[in-house]
PQR file with spaces between the fields and no chain letter, atoms N, CA, C, O and H, PARSE charges and radii, in Angstrom:
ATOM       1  N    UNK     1      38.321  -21.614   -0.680 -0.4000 1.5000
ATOM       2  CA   UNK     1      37.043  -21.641   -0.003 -0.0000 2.0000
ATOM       3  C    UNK     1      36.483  -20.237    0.134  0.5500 1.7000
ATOM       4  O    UNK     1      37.231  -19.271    0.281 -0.5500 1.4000
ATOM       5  N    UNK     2      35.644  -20.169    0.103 -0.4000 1.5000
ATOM       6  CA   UNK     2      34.805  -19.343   -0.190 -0.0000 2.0000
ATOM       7  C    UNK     2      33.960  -18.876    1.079  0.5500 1.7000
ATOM       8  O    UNK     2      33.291  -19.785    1.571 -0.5500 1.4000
ATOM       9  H    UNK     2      35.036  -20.954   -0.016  0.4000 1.0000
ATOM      10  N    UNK     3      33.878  -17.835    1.602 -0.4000 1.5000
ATOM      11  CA   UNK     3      32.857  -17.671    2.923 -0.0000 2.0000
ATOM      12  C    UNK     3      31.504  -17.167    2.787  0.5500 1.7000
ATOM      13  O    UNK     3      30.601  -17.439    3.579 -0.5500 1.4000
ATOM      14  H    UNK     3      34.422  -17.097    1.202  0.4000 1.0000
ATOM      15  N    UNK     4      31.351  -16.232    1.497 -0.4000 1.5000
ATOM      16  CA   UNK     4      30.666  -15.297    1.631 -0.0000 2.0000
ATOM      17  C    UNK     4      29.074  -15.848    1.245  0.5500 1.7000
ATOM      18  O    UNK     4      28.887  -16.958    0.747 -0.5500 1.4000
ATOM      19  H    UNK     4      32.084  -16.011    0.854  0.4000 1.0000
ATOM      20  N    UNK     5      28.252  -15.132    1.477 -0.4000 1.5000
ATOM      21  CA   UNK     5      26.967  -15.450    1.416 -0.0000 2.0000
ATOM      22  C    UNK     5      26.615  -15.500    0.072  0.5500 1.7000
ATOM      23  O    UNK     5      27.298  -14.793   -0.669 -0.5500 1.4000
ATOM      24  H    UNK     5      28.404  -14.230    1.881  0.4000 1.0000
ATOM      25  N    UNK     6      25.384  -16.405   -0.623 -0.4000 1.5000
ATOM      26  CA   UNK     6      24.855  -16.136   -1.565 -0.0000 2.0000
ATOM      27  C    UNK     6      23.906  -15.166   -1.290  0.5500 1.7000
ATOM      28  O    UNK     6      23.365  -14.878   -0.222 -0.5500 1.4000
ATOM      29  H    UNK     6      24.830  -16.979   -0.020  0.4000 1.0000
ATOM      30  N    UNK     7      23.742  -14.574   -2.708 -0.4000 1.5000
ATOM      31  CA   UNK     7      22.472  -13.154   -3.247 -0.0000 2.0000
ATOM      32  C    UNK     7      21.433  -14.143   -2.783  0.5500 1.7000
ATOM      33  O    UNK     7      21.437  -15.335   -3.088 -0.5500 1.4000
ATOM      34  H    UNK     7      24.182  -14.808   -3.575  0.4000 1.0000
ATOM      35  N    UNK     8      20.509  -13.520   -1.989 -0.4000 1.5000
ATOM      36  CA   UNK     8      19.433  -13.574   -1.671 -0.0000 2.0000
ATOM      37  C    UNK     8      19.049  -14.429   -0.260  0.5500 1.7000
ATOM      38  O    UNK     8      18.029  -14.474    0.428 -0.5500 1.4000
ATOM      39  H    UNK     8      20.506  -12.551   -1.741  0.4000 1.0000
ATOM      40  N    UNK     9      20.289  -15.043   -0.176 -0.4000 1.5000
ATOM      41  CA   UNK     9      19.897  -16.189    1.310 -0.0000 2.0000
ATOM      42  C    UNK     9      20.691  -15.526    2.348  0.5500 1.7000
ATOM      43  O    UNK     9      21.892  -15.789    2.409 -0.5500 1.4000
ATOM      44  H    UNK     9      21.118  -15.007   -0.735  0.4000 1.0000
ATOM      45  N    UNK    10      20.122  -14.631    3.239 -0.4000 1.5000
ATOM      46  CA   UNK    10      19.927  -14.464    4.660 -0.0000 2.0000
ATOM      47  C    UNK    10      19.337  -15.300    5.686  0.5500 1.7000
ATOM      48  O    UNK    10      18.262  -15.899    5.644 -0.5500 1.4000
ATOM      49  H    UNK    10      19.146  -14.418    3.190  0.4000 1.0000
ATOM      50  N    UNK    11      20.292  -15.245    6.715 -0.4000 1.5000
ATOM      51  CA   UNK    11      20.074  -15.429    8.008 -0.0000 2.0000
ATOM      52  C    UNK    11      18.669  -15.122    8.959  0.5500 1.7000
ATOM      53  O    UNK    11      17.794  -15.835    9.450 -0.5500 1.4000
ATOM      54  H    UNK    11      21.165  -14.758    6.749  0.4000 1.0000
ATOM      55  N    UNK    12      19.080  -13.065    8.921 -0.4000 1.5000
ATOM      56  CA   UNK    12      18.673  -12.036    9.290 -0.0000 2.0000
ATOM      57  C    UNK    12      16.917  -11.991    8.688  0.5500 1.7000
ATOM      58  O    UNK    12      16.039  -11.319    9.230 -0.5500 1.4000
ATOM      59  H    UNK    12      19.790  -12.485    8.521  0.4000 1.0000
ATOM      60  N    UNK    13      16.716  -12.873    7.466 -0.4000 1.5000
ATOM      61  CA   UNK    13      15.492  -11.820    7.151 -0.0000 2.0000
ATOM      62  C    UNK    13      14.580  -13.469    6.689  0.5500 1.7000
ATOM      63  O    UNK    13      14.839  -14.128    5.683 -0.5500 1.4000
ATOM      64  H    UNK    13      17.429  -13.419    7.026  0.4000 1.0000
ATOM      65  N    UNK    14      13.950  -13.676    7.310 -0.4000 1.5000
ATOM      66  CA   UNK    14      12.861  -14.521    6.899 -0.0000 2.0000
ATOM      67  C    UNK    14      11.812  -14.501    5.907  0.5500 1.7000
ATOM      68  O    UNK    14      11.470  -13.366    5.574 -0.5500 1.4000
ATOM      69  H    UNK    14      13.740  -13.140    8.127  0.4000 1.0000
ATOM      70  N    UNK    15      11.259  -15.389    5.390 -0.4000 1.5000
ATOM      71  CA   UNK    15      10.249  -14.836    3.830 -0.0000 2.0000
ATOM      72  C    UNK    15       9.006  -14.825    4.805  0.5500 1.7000
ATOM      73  O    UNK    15       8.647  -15.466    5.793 -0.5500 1.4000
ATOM      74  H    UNK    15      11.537  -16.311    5.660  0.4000 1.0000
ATOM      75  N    UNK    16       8.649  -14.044    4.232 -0.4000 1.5000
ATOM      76  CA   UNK    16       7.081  -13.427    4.557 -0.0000 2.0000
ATOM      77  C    UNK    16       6.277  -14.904    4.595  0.5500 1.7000
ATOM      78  O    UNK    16       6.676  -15.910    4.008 -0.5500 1.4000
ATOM      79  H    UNK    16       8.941  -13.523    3.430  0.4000 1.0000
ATOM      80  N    UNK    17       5.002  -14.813    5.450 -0.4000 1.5000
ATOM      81  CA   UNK    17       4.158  -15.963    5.685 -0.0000 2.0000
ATOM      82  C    UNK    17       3.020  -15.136    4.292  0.5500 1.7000
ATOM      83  O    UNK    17       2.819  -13.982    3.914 -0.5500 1.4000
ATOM      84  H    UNK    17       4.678  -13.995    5.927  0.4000 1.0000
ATOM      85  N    UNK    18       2.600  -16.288    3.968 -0.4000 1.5000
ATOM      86  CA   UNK    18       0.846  -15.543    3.094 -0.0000 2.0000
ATOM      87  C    UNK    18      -0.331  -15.068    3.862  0.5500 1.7000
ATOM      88  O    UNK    18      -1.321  -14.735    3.210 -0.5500 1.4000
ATOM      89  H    UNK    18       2.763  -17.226    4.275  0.4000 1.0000
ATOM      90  N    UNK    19      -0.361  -14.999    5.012 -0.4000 1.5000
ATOM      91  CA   UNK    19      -0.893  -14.156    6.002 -0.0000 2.0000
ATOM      92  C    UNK    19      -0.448  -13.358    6.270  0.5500 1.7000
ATOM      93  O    UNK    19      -1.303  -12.650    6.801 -0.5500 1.4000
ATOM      94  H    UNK    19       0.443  -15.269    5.542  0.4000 1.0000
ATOM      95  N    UNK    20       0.953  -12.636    6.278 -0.4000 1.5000
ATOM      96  CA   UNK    20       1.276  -11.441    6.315 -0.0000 2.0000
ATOM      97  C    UNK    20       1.323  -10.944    4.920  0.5500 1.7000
ATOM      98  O    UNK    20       1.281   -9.714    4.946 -0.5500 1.4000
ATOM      99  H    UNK    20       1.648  -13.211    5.846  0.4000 1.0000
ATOM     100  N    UNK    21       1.381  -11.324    3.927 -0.4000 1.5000
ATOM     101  CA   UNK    21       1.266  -10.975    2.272 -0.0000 2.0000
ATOM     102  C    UNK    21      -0.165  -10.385    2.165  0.5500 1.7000
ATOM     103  O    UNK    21      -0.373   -9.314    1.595 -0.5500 1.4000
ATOM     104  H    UNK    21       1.416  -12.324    3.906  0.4000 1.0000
ATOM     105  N    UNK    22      -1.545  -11.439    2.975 -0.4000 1.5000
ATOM     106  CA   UNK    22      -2.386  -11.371    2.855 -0.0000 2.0000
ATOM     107  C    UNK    22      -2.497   -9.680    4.086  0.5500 1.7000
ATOM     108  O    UNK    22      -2.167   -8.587    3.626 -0.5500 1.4000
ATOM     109  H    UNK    22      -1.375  -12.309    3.438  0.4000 1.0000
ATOM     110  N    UNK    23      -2.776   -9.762    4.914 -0.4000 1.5000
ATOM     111  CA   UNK    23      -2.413   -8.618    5.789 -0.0000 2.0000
ATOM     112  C    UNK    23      -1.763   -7.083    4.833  0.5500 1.7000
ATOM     113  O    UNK    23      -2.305   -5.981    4.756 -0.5500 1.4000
ATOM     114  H    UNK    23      -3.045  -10.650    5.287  0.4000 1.0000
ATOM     115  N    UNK    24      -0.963   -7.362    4.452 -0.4000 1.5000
ATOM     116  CA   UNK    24      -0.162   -6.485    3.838 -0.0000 2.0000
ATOM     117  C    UNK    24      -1.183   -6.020    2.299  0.5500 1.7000
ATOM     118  O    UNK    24      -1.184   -4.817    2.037 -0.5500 1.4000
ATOM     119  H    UNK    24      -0.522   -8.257    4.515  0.4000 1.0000
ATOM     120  N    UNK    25      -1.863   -6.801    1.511 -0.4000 1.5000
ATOM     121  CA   UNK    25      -2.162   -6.632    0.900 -0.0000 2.0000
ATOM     122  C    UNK    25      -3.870   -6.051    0.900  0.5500 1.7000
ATOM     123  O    UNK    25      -4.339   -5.560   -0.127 -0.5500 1.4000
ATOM     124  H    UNK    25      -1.862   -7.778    1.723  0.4000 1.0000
ATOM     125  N    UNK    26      -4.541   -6.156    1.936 -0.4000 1.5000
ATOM     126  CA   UNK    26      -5.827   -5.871    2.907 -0.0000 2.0000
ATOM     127  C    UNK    26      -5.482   -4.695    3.096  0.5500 1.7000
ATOM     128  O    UNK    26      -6.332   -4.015    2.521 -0.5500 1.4000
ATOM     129  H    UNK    26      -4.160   -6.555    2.770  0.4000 1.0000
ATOM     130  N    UNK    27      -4.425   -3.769    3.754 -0.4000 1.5000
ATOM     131  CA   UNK    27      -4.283   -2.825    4.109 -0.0000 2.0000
ATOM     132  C    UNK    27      -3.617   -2.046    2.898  0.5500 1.7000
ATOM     133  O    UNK    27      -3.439   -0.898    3.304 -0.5500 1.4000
ATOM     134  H    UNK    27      -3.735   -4.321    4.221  0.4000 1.0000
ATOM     135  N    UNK    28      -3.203   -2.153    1.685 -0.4000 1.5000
ATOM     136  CA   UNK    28      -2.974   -1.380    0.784 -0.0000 2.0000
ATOM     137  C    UNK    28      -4.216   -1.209    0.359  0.5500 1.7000
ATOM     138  O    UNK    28      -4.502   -0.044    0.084 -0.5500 1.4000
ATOM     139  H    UNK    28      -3.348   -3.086    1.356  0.4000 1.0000
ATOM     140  N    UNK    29      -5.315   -2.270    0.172 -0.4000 1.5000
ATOM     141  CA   UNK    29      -6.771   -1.698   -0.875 -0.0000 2.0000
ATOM     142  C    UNK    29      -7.240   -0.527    0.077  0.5500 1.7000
ATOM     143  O    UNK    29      -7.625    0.596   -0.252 -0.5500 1.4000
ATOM     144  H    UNK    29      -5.083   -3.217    0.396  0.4000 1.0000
ATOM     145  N    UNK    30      -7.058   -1.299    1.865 -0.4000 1.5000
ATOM     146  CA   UNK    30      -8.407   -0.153    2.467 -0.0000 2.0000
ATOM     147  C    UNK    30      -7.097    1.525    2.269  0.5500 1.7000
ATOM     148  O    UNK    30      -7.627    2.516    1.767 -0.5500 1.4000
ATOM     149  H    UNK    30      -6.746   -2.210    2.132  0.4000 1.0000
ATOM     150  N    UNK    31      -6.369    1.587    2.463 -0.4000 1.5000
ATOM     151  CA   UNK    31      -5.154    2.918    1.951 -0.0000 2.0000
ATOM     152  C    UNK    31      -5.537    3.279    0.871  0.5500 1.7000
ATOM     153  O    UNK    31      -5.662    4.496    0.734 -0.5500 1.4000
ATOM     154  H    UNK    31      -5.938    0.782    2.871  0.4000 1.0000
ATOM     155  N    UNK    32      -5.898    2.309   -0.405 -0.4000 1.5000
ATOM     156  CA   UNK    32      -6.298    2.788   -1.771 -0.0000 2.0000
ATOM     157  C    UNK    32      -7.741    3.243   -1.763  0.5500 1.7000
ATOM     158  O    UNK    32      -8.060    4.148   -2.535 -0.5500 1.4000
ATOM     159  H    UNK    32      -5.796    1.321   -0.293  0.4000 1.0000
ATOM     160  N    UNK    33      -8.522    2.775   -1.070 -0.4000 1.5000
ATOM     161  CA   UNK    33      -9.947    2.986   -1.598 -0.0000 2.0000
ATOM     162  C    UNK    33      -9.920    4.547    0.019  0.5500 1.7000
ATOM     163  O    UNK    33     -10.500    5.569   -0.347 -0.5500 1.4000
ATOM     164  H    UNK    33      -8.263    2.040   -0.443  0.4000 1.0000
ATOM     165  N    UNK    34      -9.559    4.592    0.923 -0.4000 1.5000
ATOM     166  CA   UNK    34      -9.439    5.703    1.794 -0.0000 2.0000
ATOM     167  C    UNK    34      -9.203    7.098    0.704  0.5500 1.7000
ATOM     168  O    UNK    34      -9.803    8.165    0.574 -0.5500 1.4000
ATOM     169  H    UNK    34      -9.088    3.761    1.220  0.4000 1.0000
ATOM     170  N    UNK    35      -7.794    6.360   -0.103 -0.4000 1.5000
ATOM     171  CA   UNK    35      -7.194    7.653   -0.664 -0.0000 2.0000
ATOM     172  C    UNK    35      -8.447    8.324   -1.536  0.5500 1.7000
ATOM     173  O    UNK    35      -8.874    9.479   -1.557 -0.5500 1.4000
ATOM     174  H    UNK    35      -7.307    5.493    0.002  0.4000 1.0000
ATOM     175  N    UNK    36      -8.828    7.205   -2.197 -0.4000 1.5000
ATOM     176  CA   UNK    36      -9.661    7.535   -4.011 -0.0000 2.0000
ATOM     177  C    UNK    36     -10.723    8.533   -3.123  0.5500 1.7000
ATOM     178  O    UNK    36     -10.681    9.763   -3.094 -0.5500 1.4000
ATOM     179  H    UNK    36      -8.481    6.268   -2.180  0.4000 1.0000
ATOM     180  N    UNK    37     -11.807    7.538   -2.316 -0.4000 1.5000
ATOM     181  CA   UNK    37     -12.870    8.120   -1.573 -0.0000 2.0000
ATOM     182  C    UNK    37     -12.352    9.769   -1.289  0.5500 1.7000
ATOM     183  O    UNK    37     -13.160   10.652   -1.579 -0.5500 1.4000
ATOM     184  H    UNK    37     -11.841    6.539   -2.339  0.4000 1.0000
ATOM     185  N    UNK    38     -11.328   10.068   -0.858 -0.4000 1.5000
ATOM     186  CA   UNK    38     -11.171   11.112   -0.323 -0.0000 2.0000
ATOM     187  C    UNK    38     -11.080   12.465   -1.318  0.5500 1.7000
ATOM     188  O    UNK    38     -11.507   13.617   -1.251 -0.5500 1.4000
ATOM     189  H    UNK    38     -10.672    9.351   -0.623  0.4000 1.0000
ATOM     190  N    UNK    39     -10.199   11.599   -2.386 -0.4000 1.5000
ATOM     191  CA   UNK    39      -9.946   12.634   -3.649 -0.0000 2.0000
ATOM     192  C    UNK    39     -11.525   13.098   -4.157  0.5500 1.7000
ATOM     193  O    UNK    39     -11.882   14.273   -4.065 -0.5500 1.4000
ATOM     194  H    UNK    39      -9.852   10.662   -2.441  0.4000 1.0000
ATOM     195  N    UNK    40     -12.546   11.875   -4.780 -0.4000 1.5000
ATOM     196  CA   UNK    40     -13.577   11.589   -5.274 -0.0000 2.0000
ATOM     197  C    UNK    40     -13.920   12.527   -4.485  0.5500 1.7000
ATOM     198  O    UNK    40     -13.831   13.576   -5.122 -0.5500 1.4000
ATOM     199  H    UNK    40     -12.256   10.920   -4.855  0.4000 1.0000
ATOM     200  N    UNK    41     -14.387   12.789   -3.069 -0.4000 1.5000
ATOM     201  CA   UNK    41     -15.413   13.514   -2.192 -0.0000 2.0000
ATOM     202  C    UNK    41     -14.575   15.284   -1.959  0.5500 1.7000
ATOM     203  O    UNK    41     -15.115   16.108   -1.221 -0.5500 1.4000
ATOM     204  H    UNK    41     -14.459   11.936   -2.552  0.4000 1.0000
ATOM     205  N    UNK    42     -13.566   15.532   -2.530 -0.4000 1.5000
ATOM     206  CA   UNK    42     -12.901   16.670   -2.577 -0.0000 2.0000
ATOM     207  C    UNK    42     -12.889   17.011   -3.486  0.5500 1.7000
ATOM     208  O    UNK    42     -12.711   18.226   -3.410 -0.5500 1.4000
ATOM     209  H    UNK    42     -13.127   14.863   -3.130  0.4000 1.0000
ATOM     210  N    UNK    43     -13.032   16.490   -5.180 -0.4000 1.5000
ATOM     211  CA   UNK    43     -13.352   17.103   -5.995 -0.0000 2.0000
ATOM     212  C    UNK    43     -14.958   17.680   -6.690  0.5500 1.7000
ATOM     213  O    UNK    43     -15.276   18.537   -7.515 -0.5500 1.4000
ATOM     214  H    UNK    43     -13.176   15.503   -5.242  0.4000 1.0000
ATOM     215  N    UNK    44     -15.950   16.341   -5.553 -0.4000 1.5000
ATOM     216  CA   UNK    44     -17.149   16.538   -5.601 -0.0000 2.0000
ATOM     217  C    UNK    44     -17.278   17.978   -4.615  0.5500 1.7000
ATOM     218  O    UNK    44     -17.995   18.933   -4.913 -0.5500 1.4000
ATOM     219  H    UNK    44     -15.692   15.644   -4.883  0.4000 1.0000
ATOM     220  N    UNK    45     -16.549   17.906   -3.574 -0.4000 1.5000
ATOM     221  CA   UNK    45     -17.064   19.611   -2.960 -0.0000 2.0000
ATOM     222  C    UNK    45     -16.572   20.515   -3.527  0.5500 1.7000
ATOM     223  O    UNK    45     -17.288   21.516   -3.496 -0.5500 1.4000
ATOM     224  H    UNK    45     -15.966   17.130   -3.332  0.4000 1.0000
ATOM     225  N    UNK    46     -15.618   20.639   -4.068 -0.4000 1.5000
ATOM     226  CA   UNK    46     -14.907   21.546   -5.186 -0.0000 2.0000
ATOM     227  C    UNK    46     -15.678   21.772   -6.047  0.5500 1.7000
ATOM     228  O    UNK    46     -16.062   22.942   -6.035 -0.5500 1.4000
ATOM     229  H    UNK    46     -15.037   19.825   -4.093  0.4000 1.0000
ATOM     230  N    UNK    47     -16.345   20.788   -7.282 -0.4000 1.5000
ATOM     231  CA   UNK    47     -17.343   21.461   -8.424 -0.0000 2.0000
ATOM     232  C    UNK    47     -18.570   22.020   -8.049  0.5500 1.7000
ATOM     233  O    UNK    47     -19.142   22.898   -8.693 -0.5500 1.4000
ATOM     234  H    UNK    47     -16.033   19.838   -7.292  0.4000 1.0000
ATOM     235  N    UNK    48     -19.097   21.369   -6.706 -0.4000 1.5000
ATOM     236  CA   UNK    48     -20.158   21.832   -6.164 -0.0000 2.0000
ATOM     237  C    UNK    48     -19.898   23.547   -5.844  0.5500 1.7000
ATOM     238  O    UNK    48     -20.581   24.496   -6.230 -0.5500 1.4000
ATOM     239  H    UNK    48     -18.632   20.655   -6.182  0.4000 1.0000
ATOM     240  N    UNK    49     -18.523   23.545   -4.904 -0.4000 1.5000
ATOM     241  CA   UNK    49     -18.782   25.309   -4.774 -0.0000 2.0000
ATOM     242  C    UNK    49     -18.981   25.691   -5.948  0.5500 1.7000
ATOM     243  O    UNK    49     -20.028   26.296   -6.181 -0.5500 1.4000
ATOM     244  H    UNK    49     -17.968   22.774   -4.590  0.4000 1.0000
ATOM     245  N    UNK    50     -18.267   25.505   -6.747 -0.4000 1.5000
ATOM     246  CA   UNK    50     -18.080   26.111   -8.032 -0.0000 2.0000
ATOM     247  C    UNK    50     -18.973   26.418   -8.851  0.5500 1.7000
ATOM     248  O    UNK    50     -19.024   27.493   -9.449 -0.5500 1.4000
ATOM     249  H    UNK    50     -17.417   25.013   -6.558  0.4000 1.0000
ATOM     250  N    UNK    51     -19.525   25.774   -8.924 -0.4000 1.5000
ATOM     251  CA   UNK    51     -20.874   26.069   -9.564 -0.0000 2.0000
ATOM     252  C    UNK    51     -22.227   26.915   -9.143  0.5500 1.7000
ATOM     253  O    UNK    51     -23.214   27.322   -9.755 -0.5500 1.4000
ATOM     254  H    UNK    51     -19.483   24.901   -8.438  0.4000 1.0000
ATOM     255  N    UNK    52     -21.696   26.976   -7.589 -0.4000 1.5000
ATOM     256  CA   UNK    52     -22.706   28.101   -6.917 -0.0000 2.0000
ATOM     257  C    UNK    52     -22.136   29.438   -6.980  0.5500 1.7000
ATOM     258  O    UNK    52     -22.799   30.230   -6.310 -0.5500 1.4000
ATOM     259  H    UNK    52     -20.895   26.646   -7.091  0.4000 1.0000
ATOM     260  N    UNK    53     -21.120   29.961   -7.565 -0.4000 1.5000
ATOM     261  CA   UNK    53     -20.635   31.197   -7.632 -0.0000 2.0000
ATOM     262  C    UNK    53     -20.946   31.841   -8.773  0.5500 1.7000
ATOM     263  O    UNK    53     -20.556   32.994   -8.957 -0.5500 1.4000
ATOM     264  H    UNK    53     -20.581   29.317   -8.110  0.4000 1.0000
């Protein structure tokens, strides 16, 4: 006999609901589009000095 657990079936850890998938996945775009916006508007003030020198 055998005790040990199968790969992948825990007790401890419940599967995600699709509202927290959904949640989880809402907050990576607004993180992604925060990041881009930020790069986008830092390289736009960057060529801008640059070009006034």
């Amino acid at each position: 006999m055998s005790t040990t657990q199968p790969l992948g079936r825990t007790t401890a850890s419940a599967p995600l609901r699709v509202r927290d998938q959904a949640r989880d996945a809402a907050a990576l775009i607004a993180f992604s589009a925060a990041t881009a916006s930020s790069l986008a508007l830092a390289l736009l003030l960057l060529t801008h000095l640059g070009s006034q020198g």
